[in-house]
C-alpha positions as CSV (number, residue, x, y, z in Angstrom):
1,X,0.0,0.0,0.0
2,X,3.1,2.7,0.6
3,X,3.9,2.4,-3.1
4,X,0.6,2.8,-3.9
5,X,-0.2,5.9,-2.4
6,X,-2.0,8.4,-3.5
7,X,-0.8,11.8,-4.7
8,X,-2.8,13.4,-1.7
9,X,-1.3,11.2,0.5
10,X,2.4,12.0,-0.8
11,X,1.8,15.3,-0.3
12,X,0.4,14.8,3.6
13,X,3.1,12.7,4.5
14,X,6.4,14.9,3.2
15,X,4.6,17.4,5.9
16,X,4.0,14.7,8.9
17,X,7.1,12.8,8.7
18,X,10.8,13.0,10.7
19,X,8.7,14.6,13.3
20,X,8.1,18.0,11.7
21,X,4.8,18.6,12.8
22,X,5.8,19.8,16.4
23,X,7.9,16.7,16.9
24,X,5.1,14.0,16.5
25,X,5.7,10.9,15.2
26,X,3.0,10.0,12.9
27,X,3.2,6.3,10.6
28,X,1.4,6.1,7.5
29,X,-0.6,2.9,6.4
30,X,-0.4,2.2,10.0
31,X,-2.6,-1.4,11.4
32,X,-5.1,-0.6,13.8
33,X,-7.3,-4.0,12.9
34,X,-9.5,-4.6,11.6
35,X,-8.2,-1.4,9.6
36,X,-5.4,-0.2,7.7
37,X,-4.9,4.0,8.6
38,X,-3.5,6.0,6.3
39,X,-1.6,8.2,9.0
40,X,-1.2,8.1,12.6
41,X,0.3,9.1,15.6
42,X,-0.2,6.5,17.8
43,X,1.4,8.6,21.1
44,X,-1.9,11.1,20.7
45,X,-4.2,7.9,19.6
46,X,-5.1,9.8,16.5
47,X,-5.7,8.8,13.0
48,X,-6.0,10.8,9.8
49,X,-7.6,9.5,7.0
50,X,-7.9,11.1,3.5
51,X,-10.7,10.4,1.5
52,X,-11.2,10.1,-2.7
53,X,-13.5,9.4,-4.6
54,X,-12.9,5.7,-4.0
55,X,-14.9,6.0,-0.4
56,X,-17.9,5.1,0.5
57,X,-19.4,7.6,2.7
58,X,-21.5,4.6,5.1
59,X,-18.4,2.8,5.0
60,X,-16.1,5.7,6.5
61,X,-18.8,6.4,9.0
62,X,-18.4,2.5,10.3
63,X,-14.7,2.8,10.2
64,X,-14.7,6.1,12.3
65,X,-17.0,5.0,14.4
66,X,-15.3,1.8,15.4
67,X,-12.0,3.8,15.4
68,X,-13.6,5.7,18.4
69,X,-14.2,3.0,19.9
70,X,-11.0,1.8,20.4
71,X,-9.7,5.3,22.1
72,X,-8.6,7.2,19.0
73,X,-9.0,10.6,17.1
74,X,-10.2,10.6,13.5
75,X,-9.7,13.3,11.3
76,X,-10.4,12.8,7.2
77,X,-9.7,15.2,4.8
78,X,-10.8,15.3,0.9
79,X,-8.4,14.5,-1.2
80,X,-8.1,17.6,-3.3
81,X,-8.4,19.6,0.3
82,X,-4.5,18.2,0.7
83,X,-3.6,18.8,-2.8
84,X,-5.1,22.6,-3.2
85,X,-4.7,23.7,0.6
86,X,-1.9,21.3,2.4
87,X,-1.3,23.9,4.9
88,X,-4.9,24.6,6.3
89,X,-5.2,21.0,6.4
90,X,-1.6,20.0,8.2
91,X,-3.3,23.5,10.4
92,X,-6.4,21.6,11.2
93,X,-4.1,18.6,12.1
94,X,-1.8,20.4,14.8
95,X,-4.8,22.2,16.1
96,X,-6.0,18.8,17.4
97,X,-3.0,17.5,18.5
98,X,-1.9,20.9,20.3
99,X,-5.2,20.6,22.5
100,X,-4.5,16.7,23.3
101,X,-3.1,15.8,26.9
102,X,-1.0,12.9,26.4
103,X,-2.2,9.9,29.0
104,X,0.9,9.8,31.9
105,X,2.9,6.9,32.7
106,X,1.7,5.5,36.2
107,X,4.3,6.2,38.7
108,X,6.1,2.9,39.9
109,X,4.4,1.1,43.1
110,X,4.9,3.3,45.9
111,X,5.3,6.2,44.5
112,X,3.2,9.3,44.6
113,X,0.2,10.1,46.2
């Protein structure tokens, strides 16, 4: 699926990768089963898809839906929203990540409260 990707998603990813997006590591066509994401950062539990003309607009509502589920954040995007506007989407991106608190580690036994 990476050679496949999708002019949209070439375009997304040269501005997710190597941490450029205030340091957060996001992984494209990422495993979160029964699904395949097309980006995530799995530290902020949260998933962005990109959409074409491929999808099925029931079928992205099951997926997001059962993406909740599990804990995480879904974002999609258009296609041609990435390709005509990158920056007001990779925008829309960091504004959700910015106002995500990141789930501590417990302190070891004993240790604390």
């Amino acid at each position: 699926m990476r050679r496949a990707a999708t002019d949209a998603e070439r375009v997304l990813w040269r501005r997710l990768r190597a941490g450029q997006l205030d340091g957060l590591k996001f992984r494209r066509q990422h495993p979160i089963p029964p699904y395949i994401a097309d980006f995530c950062c799995v530290e902020l539990k949260l998933v962005v898809e990109l959409d074409g003309g491929q999808h099925a607009a029931d079928a992205d509502v099951v997926r997001t839906r059962r993406l909740e589920a599990q804990g995480w954040n879904v974002l999609r995007f258009w296609d041609n929203a990435v390709l005509s506007n990158v920056e007001s989407v990779v925008e829309a991106i960091w504004n959700t990540a910015a106002h995500r608190t990141l789930t501590p580690t417990p302190l070891p036994e004993r240790e604390g409260l």
